[in-house]
C-alpha positions in Angstrom: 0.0 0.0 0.0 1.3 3.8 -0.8 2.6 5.4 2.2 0.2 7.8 3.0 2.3 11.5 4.6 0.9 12.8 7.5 0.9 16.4 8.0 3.1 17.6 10.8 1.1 19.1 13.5 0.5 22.6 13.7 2.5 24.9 16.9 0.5 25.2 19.5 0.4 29.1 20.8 2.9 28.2 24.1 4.8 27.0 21.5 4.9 29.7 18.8 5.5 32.3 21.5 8.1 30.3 22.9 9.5 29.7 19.0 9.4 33.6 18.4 10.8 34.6 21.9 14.0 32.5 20.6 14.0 34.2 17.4 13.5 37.6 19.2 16.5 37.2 21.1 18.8 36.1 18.5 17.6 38.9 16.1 18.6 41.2 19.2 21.7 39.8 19.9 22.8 40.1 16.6 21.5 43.6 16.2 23.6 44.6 18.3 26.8 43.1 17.1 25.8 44.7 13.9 25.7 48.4 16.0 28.9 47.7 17.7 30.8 47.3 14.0 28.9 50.1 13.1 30.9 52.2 16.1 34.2 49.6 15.0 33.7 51.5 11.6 32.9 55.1 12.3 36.3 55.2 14.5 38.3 53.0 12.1 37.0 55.9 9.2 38.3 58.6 11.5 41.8 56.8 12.4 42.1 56.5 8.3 41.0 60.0 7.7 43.9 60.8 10.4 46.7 58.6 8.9 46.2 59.6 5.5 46.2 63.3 7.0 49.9 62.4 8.6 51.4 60.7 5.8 50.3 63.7 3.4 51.9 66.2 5.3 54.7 63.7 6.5 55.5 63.6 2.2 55.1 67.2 2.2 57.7 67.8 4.5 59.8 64.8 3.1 59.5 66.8 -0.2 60.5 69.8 0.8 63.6 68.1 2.3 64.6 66.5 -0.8 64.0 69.8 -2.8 66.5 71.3 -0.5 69.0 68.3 -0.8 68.2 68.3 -4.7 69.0 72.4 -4.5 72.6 71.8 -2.7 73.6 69.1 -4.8 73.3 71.4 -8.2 74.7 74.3 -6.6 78.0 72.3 -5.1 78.5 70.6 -8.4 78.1 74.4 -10.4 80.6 75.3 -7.8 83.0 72.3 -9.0 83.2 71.5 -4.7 81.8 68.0 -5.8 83.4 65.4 -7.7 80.2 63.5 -9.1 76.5 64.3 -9.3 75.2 61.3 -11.0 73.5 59.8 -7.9 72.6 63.6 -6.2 71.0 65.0 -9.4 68.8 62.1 -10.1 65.9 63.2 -8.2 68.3 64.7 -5.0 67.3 61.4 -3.1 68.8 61.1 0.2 69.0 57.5 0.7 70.9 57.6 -2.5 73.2 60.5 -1.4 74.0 58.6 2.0 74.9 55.4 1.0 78.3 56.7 -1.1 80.4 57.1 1.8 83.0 59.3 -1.4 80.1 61.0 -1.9 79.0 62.3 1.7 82.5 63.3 2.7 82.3 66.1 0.5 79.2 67.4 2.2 79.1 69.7 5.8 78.0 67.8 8.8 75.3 70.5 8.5 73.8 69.0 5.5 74.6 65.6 6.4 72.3 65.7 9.1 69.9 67.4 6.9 70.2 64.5 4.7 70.0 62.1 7.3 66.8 64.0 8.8 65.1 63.5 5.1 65.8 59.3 5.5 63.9 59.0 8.3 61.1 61.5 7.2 61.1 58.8 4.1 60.5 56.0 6.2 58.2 58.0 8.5 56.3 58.3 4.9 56.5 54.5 4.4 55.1 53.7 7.9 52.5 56.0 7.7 51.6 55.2 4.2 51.4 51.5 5.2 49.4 52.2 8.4 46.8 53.8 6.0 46.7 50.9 4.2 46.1 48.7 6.9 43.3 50.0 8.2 41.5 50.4 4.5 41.7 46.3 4.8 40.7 46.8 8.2 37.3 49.1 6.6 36.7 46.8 3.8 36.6 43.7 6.6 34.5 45.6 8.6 32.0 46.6 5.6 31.8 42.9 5.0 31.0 42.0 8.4 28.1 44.4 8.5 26.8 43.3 5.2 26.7 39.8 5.8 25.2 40.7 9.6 22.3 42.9 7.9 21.2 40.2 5.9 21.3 37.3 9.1 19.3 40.0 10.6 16.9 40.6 8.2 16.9 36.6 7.4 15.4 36.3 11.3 13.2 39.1 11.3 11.5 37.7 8.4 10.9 34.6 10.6 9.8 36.6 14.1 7.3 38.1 11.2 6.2 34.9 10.1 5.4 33.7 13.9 3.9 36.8 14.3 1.4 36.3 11.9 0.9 32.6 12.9 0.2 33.9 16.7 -2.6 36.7 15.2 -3.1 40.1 16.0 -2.2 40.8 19.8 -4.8 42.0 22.2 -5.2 45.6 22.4 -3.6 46.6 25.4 -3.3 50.5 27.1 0.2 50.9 27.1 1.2 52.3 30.9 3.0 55.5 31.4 4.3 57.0 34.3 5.0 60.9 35.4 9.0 61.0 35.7 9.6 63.1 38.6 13.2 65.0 39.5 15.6 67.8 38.4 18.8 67.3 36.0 19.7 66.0 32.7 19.0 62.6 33.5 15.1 62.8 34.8 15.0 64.6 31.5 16.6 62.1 29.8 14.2 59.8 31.5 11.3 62.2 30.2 12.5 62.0 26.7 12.6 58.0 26.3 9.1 57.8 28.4 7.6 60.5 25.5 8.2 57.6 23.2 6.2 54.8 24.5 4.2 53.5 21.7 6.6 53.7 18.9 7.4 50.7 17.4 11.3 48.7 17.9 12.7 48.5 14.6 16.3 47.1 14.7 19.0 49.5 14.1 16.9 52.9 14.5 17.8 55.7 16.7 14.2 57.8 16.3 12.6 60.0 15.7 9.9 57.4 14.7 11.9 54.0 15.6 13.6 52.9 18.0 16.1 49.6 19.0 17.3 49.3 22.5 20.2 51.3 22.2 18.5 53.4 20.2 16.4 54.8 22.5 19.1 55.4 24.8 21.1 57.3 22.2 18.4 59.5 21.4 16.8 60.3 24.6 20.3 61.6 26.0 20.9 63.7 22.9 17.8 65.4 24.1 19.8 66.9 26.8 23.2 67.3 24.9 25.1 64.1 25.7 26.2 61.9 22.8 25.9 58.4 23.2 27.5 55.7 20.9 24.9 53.1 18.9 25.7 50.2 21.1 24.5 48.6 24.3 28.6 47.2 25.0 29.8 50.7 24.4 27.2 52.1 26.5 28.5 50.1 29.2 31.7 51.3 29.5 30.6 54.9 30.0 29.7 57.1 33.3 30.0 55.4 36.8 28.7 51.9 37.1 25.8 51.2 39.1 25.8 47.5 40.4 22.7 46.9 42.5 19.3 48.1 41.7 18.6 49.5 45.0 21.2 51.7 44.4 19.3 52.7 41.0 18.4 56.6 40.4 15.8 58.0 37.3 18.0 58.3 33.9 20.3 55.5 35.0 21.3 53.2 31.7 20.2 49.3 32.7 21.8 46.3 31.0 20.4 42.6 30.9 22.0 39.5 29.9 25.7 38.2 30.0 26.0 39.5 27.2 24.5 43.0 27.8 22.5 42.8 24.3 19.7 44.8 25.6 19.5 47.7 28.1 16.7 50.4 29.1 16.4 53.4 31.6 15.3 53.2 34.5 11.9 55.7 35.6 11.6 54.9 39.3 10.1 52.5 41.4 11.4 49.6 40.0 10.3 50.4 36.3 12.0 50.6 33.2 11.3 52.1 29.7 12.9 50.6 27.0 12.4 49.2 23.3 11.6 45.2 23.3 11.8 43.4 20.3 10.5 43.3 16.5 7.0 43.7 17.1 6.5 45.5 19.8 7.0 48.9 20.9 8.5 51.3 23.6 7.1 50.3 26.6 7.2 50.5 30.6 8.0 47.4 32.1 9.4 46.2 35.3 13.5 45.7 35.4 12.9 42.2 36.7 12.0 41.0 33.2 15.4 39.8 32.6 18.3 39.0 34.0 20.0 42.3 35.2 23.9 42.8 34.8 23.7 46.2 36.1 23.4 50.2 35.5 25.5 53.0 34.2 25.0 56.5 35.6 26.3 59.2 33.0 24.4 62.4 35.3 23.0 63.3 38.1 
């Protein structure tokens, strides 16, 4: 008889939820990953912009050296005070110069040392040249890292979508605010992120509309003039570190996991505001959610 395929049986709702939970937190993980290159990349730019800066004016100066070496070479062989000019008068290279001991003997100490001083702006040039090239690899590395992150991000946001779906539309819920109370930058800070409950997480975003976790963070403290980097692990390492949350004030940055892929602020009374997950938005939820690692005061 034909074997007949049975149907594999359809998630249950426990078990979609607990299927898109796991997707959720990979998809956040790895968003932030992504926004820590993204910070990798902005500085390795500005260390290339700074090295190719160095070796310019490092060649400028090397130039000028040579043009003076170049300069005394044609005016002691006019002079008939040196012997031979084929090696100076090609190009006045000191390297060239300095390595015919005949030929340097006719020369001052004076410009000897000149000489000497334009060899090791050469291979100041060289170093610096080859520094600049480094980190272009180092760019291009990083460029591919981020595109093949994007599209594992996007590859498991397509799948939290899909469970989404499967799950139906959520009930509708009144999202809770709260009335952030205090004096400073960081109650208004705190202020600032609680303005935003309701707008949706999308991974990556820093507002106006949009928010990821670190996101929200970034863009709340710029409110009050304080730049943040685009990345819960670099967010760490700023301000004073909080360890307990008893010892938690309003505006304080909180961190969860081992990993510290996801943070909020903290509101008062054992409340936080912070961006969830694809599919949901900003919100005002307790701090003991998740597993907490921690908090980061940057003001008072």
């Amino acid at each position: 008889m034909p074997t007949v395929a049975l149907a594999a049986p359809k998630p249950t709702p426990k078990e979609l939820k607990a299927q898109l939970a796991r997707l959720n937190e990979q998809a956040e993980k790895l968003t932030e990953q992504y926004n820590g290159r993204r910070v990798e990349l902005a500085a390795a730019k500005r260390e290339s912009r700074r090295l190719n800066t160095e070796a310019a004016r490092t060649e400028e100066r090397y130039a000028q050296v040579r043009a003076a070496t170049r300069a005394l070479a044609n005016t002691r062989y006019m002079t008939g005070s040196l012997a031979s000019p084929s090696l100076v008068l090609a190009g006045g290279n000191p390297r060239a110069v300095l390595s015919a001991a005949s030929l340097t003997a006719q020369f001052s100490e004076q410009w000897a040392a000149q000489m000497k001083d334009a060899l090791r702006l050469q291979a100041q040039v060289d170093q610096a040249r080859e520094r600049a090239n480094a980190h272009k690899k180092q760019l291009g590395n990083l460029v591919s890292d981020l595109a093949g992150k994007k599209q594992r991000i996007e590859k498991l946001i397509d799948e939290v979508k899909i469970k989404i779906e499967q799950l139906g539309p959520p009930p509708v819920a009144n999202l809770p605010t709260v009335s952030v109370e205090g004096q400073g930058k960081a109650a208004e800070a705190a202020r600032w992120a609680v303005s935003q409950v309701g707008r949706p997480y999308v991974w990556g975003a820093a507002g106006p509309n949009s928010f990821d976790c670190s996101g929200l963070m970034l863009w709340a403290y710029s409110k009050v003039g304080i730049t943040l980097p685009h990345y819960t692990g670099a967010q760490w390492q700023l301000g004073t570190r909080v360890p307990s949350m008893d010892q938690l004030q309003v505006g304080d940055i909180v961190f969860f996991y081992s990993d510290l892929h996801h943070n909020g602020m903290y509101v008062g009374d054992g409340m936080m505001v912070h961006a969830p997950q694809t599919g949901d938005v900003v919100k005002i939820v307790s701090i003991r959610t998740r597993p907490f690692m921690g908090g980061v005061r940057l003001v008072s």
